[in-house]
Every structure is written in C-alpha cells, then in structure tokens.
C-alpha positions in Angstrom: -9.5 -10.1 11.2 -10.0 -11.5 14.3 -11.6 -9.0 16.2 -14.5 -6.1 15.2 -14.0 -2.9 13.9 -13.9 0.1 16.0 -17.1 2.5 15.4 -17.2 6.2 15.5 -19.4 9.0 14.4 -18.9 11.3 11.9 -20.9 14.7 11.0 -20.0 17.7 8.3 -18.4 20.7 9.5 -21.0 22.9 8.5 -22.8 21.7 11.6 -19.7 24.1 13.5 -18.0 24.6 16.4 -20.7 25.4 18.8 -22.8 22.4 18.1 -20.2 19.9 18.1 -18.7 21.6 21.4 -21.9 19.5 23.0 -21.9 16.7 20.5 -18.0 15.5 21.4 -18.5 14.8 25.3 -21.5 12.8 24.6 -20.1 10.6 22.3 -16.9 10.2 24.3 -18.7 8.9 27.1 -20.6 7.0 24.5 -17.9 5.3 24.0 -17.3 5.8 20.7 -13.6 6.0 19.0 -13.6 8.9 17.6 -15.1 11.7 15.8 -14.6 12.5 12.6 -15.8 15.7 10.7 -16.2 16.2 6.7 -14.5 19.3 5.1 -16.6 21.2 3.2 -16.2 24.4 1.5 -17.1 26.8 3.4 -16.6 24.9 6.8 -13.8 24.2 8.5 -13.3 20.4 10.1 -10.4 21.7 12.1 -11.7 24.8 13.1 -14.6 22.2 14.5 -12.2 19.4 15.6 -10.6 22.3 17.6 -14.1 22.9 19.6 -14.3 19.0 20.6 -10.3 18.6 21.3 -11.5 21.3 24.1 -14.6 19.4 25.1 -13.1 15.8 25.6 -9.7 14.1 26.9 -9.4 11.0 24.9 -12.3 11.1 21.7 -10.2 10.3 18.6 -10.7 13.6 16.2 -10.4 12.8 12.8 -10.8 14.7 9.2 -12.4 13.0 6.1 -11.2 14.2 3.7 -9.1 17.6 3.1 -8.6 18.2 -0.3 -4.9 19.2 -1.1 -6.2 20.7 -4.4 -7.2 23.5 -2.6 -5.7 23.2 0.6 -1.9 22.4 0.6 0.4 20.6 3.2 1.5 23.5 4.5 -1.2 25.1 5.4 -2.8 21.9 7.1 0.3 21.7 9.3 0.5 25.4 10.1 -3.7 25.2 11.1 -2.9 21.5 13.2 0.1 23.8 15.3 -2.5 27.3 15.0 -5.2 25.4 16.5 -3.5 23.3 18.7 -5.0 19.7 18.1 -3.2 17.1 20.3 -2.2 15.0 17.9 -1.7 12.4 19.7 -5.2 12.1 19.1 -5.6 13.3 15.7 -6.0 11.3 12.0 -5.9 13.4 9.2 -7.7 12.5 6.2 -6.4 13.7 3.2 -8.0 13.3 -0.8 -7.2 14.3 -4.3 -10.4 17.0 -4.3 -11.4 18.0 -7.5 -7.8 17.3 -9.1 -8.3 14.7 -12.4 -4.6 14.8 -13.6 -1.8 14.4 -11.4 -4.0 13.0 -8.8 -1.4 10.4 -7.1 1.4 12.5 -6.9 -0.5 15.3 -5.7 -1.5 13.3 -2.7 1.7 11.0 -2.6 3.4 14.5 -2.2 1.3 15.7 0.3 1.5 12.7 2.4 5.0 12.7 2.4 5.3 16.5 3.7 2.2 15.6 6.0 4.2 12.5 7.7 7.8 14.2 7.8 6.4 17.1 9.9 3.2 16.3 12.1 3.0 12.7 14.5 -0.8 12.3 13.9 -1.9 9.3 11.8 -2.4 10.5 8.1 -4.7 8.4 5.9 -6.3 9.0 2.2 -9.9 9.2 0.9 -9.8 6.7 -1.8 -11.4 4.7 -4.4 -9.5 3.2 -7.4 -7.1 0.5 -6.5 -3.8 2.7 -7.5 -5.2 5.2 -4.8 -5.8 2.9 -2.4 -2.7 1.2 -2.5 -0.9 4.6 -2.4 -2.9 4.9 0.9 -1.3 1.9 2.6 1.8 2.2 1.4 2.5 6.1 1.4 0.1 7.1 4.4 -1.2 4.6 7.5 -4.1 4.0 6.0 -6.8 4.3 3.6 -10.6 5.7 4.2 -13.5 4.4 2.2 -17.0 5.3 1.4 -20.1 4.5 -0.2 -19.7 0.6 -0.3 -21.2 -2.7 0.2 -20.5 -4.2 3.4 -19.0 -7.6 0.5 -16.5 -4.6 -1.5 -15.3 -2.9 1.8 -14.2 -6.7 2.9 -12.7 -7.4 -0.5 -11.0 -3.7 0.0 -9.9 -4.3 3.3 -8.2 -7.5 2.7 -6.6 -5.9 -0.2 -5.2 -3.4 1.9 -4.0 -5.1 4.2 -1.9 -7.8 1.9 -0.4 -4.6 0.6 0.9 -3.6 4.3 -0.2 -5.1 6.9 -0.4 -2.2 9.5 -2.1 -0.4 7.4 -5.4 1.4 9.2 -8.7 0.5 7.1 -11.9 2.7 7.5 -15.3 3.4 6.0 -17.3 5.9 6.1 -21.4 4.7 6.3 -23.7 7.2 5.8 -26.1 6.1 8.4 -29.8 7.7 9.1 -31.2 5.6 12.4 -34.5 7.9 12.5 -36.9 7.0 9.6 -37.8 10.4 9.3 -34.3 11.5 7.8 -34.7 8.8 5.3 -35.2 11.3 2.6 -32.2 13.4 3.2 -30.1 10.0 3.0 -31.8 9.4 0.1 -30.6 13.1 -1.1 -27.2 12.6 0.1 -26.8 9.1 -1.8 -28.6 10.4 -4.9 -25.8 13.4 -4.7 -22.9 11.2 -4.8 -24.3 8.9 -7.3 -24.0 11.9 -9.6 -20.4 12.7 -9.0 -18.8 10.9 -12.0 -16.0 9.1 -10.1 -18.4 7.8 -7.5 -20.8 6.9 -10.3 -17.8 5.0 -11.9 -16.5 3.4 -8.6 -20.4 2.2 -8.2 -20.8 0.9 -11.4 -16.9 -0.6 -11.0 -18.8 -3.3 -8.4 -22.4 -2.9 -9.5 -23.2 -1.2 -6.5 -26.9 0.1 -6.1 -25.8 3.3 -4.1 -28.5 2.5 -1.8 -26.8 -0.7 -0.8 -24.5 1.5 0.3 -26.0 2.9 3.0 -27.1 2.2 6.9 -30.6 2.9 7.1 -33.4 2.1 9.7 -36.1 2.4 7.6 -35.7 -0.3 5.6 -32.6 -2.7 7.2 -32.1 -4.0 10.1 -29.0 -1.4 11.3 -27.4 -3.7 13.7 -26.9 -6.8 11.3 -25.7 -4.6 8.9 -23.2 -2.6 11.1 -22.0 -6.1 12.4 -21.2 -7.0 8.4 -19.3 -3.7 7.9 -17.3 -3.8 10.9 -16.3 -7.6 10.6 -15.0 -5.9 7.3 -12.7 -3.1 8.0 -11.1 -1.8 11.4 -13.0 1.3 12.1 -16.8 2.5 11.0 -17.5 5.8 10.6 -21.6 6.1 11.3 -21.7 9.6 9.1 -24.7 10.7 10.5 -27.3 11.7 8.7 -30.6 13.3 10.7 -34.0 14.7 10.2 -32.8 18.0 10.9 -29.2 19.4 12.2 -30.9 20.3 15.9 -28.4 19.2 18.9 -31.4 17.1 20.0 -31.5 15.3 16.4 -27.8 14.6 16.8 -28.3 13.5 20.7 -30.9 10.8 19.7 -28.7 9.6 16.9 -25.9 9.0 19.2 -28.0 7.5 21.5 -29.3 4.9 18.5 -25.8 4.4 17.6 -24.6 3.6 21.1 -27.2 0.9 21.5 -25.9 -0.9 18.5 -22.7 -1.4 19.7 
C-alpha cells in the first residue's frame, strides 16, 4: 500500500438513535471517514445510521455486520429505501450470523441480490479464507476483526491479490480511557468464547488481547499506525467506561488526536 488506511469510529447500536444523533456531527468534523454501527439483536444499526444520515452531510455510515440468517436481502433493501440512507454514503456490512451449514452461499446469495438492487458499497464480515475470498470477489470488500496488526497485513494482501479493488477493513476494538479497560477485557473475553473466533484465534495463535487497541497498556498511536499501514480503513470500535455522550465525546476526542 502506499498510502495509510482511512480511520473511523464505530459503536453498537444499542447505544440508539438519540445518542448517536450527537455522536455523528462530532466525529464528522472530526474528521473521521465514517461511522459504522454493530447490529445487535435487539438494536437496529439502520434505524441508528438513519439518526446520523440526518445529523451530517458527508460521514460515511456503515453496518458491521447484518446477519442474513435472520435478516434477509430483502428486507435490508426495503429498510435502506424505508429509512432513506443516501447511499451514496452507505457500506453495508453483511455476515453469515449464526448459520454453520450453507454459510457461503447464504451470503454469496445475499450479496448478489444486495449488489443488483441498492448502489451502496456491500462488504462481508469474515474470517476463514473461503469467506474472505468470497468477500472480494462477490462483494467490494471484506471486513475483519479481532486481529493482529502482522494477520490483518497478511489478510489484506491476500485480499487484494485476489482483486485488487477490493475494500479491506478491520474492526479494532479500542478503549483509549484506562478506566474502560475492564469492559474491553469483557468484550475480548466474550469473543474468545465464540467457537469460530476461538478457532480463527487459535488458526494464528493470536492472544485475543493482542488483538486489541488499548491505552492502558500500549502505546495506541504506534499501534493504530501498524494496523492502518495494514488494511485501507480502521474501524476504532469504541469501547468506554460507560455509554454516557460525554464518555463517547472524550473518546472521539482521543481518537482524533491520534490521527
């Protein structure tokens, strides 16, 4: 690569609407790329990608990941028109969910009905190589997670020798105030347990905590420069003491000074 990754921030949409309504314009004039929000059950990332399209003119809004298990192509494209997201400005992010069997051509198919009826950049959660390379190929791009800064460059060149337009970002769960150091550690021990991340760590004998962006025992900015010399676009997930606007406001503020 010749030039740095792109950074953005990323949160979970069960911080909502409201919050992120005030979260969006301050990290657009941050000058971050974009924002990117985590689908969880229960939440709604375009429901809260619909409050910050509102709040901001050009903050990329992204999703990472909708699972097509349990919510199909159909009714992604029918909530994108519903909501109105320009998507001019909009990446999906698509993943297998829960699905064990079937798991490529679930997404391949998906992909394919995403692409042949919305003009926003799709890409696909992914960690084995066959996924990954379906991400390239199929979609724009792939998005990756819970990685070394040495995998995601091994990753990312893979990616790109398999098509070389292809869109390469990671997702770095990233706690910049020491005092959230224990939900990190929560949010990395949860993962761990998931028996496809626990394989995917083991895979490249990856301590999960080396993983991870975290102030309270790395030096951040070094690290950050690792990752994006890696991969096109960093997403700093944050991760805070608390879920207060104020929390969020520092951690933007943190993040902006490492750019």
């Amino acid at each position: 690569m010749t030039t740095r990754g792109l950074v953005s921030i990323g949160v979970a949409a069960a911080v909502g609407p409201e919050l992120v309504e005030w979260l969006a314009p301050a990290i657009e004039e941050a000058g971050f790329h974009a924002l990117w929000v985590n689908d969880i059950p229960g939440a709604d990332a375009l429901g809260v990608l619909q409050a910050a399209a509102k709040a901001t003119t050009r903050l990329g809004l992204a999703t990472g990941v909708l699972p097509v298990d349990r919510r199909s192509p159909a009714r992604i494209i029918a909530d994108v028109a519903e909501r109105g997201l320009p998507q001019e400005r909009l990446t999906i992010g698509v993943g297998a969910g829960l699905a064990t069997t079937g798991a490529l051509d679930l997404v391949g198919d998906a992909v394919a009905e995403l692409r042949d009826s919305l003009s926003a950049r799709v890409v696909v959660g992914a960690l084995g190589p066959r996924m990954r390379r379906l991400a390239v190929t199929a979609a724009d791009g792939v998005l990756l997670s819970w990685l070394t800064p040495e995998v995601a460059r091994e990753q990312g060149a893979e990616a790109r020798g398999a098509a070389s337009g292809a869109h390469v970002a990671l997702y770095a769960r990233t706690a910049l105030d020491p005092a959230a150091r224990e939900r990190l550690d929560a949010e990395a021990q949860r993962y761990a347990a998931i028996p496809s991340y626990t394989a995917n760590l083991a895979r490249h004998s990856m301590p999960v905590g080396d993983t991870v962006l975290d102030a309270s025992r790395q030096l951040v900015s070094q690290r950050l420069e690792a990752y994006r010399d890696a991969v096109d676009e960093v997403v700093l997930r944050a991760i805070t003491p608390a879920d207060s606007t104020e929390d969020y406001i520092d951690f933007i503020d943190g993040a902006r000074a490492l750019l």
